[in-house]
C-alpha positions in Angstrom: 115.7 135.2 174.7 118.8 133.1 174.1 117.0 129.8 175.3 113.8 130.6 172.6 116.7 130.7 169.7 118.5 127.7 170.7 114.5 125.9 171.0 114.0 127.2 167.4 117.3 126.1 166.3 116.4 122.6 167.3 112.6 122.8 166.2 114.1 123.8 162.4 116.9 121.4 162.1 114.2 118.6 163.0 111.4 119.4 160.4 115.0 120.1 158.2 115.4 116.5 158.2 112.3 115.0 156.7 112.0 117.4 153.7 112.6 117.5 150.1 112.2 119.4 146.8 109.4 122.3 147.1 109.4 122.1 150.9 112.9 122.8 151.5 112.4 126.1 150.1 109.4 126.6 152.1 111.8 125.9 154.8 113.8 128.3 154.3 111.4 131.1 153.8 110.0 129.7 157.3 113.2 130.0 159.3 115.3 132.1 157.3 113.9 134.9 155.4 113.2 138.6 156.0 109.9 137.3 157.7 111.2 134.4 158.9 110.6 133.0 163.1 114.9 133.8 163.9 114.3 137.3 162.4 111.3 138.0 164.3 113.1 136.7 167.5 115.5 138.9 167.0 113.6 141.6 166.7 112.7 142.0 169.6 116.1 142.6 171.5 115.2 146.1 172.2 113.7 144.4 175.4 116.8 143.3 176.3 119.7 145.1 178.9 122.7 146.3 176.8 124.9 143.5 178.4 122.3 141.0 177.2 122.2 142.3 173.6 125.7 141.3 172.3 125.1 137.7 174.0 121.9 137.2 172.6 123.1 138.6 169.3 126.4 136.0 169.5 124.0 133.5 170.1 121.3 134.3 167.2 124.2 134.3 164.5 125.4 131.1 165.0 122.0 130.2 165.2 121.2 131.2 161.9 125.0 130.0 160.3 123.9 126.4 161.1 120.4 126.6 160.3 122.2 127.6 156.2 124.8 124.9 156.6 122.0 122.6 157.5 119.7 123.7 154.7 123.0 123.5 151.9 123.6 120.1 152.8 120.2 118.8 153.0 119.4 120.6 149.8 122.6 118.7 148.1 121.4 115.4 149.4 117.9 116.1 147.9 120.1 116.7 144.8 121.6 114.1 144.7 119.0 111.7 145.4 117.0 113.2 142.8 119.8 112.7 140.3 120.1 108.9 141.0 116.0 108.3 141.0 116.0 110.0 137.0 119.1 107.8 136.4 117.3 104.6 137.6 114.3 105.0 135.6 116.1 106.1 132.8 118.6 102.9 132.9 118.5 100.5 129.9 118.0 96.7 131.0 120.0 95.5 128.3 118.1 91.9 129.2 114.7 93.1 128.0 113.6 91.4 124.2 114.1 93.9 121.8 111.2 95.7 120.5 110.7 95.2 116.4 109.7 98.6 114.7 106.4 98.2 112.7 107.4 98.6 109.1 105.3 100.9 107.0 103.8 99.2 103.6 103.2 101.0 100.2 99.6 101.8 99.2 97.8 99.4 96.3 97.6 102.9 94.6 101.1 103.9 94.9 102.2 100.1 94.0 100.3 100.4 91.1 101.3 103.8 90.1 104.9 102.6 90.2 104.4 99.5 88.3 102.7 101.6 85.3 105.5 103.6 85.9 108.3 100.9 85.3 106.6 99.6 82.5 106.5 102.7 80.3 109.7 104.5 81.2 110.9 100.9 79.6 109.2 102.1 76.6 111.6 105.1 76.7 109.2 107.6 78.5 110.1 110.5 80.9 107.6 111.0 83.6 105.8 114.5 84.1 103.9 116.6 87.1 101.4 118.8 86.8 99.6 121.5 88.9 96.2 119.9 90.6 94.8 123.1 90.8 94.7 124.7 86.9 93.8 127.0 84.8 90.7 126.3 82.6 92.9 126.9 79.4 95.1 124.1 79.8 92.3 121.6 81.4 89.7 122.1 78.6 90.3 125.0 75.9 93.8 123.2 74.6 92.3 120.1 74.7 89.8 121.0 72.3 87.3 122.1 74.6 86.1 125.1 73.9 83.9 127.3 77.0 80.4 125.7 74.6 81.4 122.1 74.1 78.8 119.9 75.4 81.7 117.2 76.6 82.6 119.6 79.7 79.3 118.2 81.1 81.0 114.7 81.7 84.1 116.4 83.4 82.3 118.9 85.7 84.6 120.2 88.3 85.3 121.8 91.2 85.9 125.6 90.0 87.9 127.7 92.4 86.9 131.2 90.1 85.6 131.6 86.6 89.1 131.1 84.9 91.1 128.6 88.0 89.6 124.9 89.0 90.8 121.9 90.1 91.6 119.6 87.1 89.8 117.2 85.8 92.4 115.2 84.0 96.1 114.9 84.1 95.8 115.9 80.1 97.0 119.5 81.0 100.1 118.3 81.3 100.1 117.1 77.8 99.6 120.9 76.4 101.8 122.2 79.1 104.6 119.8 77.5 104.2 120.2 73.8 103.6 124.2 74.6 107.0 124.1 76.5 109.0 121.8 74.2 107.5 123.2 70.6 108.8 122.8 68.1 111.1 119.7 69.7 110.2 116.3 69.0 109.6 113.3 69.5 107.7 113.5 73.2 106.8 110.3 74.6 105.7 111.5 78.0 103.6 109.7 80.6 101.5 111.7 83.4 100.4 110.4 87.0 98.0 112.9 89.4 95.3 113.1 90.8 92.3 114.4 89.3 88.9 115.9 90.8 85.5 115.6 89.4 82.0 116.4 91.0 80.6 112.6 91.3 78.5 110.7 93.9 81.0 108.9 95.6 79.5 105.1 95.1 81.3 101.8 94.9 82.8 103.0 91.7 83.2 106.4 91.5 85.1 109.2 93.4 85.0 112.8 93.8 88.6 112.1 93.6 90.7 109.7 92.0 94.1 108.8 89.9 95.1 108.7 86.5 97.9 108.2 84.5 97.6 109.2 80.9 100.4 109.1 78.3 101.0 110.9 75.0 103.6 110.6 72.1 104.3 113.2 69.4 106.4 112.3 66.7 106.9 111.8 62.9 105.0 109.0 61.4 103.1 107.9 64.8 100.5 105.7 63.4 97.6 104.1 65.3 99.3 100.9 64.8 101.8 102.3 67.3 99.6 103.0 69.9 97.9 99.6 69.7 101.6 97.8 69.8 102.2 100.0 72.5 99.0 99.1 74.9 98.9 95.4 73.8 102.9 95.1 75.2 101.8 97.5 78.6 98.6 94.6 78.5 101.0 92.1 78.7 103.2 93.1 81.4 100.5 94.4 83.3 98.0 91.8 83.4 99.7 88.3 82.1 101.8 87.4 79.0 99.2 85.8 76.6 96.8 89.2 77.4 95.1 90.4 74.5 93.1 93.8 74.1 90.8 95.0 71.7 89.9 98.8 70.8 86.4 99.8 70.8 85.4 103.2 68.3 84.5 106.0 70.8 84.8 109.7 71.0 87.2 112.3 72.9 87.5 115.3 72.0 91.2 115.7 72.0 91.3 112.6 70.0 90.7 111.7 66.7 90.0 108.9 65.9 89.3 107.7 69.7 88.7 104.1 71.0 87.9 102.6 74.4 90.8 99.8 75.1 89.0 96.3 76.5 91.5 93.5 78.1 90.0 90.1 78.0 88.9 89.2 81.4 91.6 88.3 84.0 89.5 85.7 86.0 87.9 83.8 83.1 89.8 84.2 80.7 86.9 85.7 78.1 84.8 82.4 79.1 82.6 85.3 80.2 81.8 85.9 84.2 79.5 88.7 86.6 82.9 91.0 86.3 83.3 91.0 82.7 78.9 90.9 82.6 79.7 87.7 80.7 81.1 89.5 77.4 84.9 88.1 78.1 86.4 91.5 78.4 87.1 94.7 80.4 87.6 97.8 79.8 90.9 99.7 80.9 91.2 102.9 79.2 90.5 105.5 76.9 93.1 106.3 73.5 93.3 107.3 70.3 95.5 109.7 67.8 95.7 113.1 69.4 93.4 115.9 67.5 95.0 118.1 64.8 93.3 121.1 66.5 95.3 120.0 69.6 98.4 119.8 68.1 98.3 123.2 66.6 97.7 124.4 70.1 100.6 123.2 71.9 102.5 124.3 68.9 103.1 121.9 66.1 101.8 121.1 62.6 99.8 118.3 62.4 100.6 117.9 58.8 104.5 117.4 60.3 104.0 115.3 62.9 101.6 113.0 64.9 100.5 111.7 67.9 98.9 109.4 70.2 97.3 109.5 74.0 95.9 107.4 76.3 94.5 108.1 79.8 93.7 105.3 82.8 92.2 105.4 86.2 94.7 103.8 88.7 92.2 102.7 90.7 90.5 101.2 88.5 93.5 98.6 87.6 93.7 98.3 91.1 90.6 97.3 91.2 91.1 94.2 88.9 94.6 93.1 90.0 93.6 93.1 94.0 89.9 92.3 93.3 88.6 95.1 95.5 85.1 95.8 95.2 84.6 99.5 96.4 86.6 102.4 95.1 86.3 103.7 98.5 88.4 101.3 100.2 91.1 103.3 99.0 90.7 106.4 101.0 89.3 105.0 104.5 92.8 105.1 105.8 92.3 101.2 107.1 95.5 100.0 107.5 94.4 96.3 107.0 94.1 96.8 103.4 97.4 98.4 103.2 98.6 94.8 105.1 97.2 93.3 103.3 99.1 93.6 100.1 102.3 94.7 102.0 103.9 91.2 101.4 102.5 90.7 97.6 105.7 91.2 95.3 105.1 93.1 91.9 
């Protein structure tokens, strides 16, 4: 019995030496647990003579000591060794080239957005947020669009129940502001968002899109305001010696409305494919904002007066970059973010 320990002493301390992580446990299970090979060895001493026993026993416990001193100090090495592997892969070579960070670029829209930004709050206006989702009041009814007007046709939207859709226009935000600031004036106010219509998406239109739109409530606004007002944004926007020209139209929250034309930015009104050879473009929509509107958002039109404008961001975009297709915009292709990254303002 004695020599069978001392053999399994030396069997375990040799397979001991060659293991590491999972298998040292395994090890120790083997060798040393409940159901290990020393306890089954010792179990059976009942064989043995009573003067055996106590030998045997002497024997089986010192066995068993070194076998855990063995298995502690293996087990640290393992540690250890472990320890300094992470440490070398996790080491810095402080010789390697550094690695430059790709910068992130602003998008034509935002660019865009910013620079009609800049321009007007120059002007003296405040920029305002609306919601995107909102209720049919303040998208149509305020803006003089009754539930019957035949206009709602051109802004059909996507309607979310009878009474809550997602807006059309960032002109809510004009009734929201005159209802909230009644009877305070003047409001000179201008409105980025995005907007939602149900169009075919094409190479000019968009289920969705930007605007900006502006309005300005005040005593004695006159439409020669408004034009002073879009022939310097013209100008900053698009070139110096830019000139514009308003068109007669119709809007319902306007009255009267025009369309606003720029003369065209690559021939200079010589007349070209993008102008269709008439020497002019057309930017946006304007006109005096409707006495029926004012009296909605709370002020007497016989008091004061107003103009608006509204724009489609992409749509500038469009003509400063020279992009062809609206939906270049929303393919998420970083290329054409790069590719205006380095153009200043």
């Amino acid at each position: 019995m004695k020599d069978r320990i001392l053999r399994l002493q030396d069997t375990a301390l040799g397979e001991l030496a060659a293991l590491a992580g999972k298998d040292l446990d395994a090890w120790r299970v083997k060798y040393l647990g409940k159901k290990g090979e020393l306890s089954q060895a010792l179990r059976s001493m009942g064989s043995l003579s009573a003067e055996e026993r106590p030998l045997v026993g002497q024997v089986a416990n010192t066995v068993r000591a070194e076998l855990e001193a063995a298995y502690a100090i293996r087990l640290a090495e393992w540690e250890v060794a472990k320890e300094r592997a992470q440490e070398a892969e996790e080491t810095i070579d402080i010789t390697l080239p550094g690695r430059t960070p790709r910068v992130g670029a602003e998008h034509p829209l935002a660019k865009i957005i910013r620079r009609i930004e800049d321009v007007f709050v120059g002007f003296g206006f405040t920029v305002e947020e609306g919601p995107e989702v909102e209720w049919d009041y303040y998208n149509f009814e305020a803006l003089n669009l009754p539930k019957d007007h035949p206009a709602r046709d051109m802004q059909d939207t996507f309607y979310l129940s009878e009474e809550l859709l997602m807006r059309t226009h960032t002109s809510p935000v004009q009734a929201r502001t005159m209802e909230k600031r009644r009877p305070e004036w003047p409001i000179r106010i201008i409105v980025p968002g995005r907007v939602y219509r149900r169009d075919d998406d094409d190479a000019t239109h968009s289920h969705a899109f930007t605007q900006i739109e502006g309005l300005v409530v005040g005593q004695g606004v006159r439409m020669s305001d408004l034009k002073g007002t879009l022939l310097t944004f013209a100008r900053v926007l698009f070139g110096e010696d830019q000139e514009i020209r308003l068109r007669p139209s119709f809007f319902p929250f306007t009255e009267p409305s025009a369309e606003m034309d720029i003369r065209c930015i690559y021939c200079g009104g010589a007349g070209c494919s993008t102008c269709k050879h008439t020497g002019w473009i057309e930017v946006l929509g304007c006109g005096m904002v409707h006495p029926r509107v004012l009296e909605m958002g709370g002020y007497d039109p016989e008091e004061v007066t107003g103009f608006a404008f509204g724009m489609g961001v992409e749509r500038i975009a469009m003509l400063l970059y020279k992009i062809e297709d609206i939906r270049q915009f929303y393919q998420n292709d970083l290329r054409l973010i790069r590719q205006f990254a380095a153009q200043a303002d």
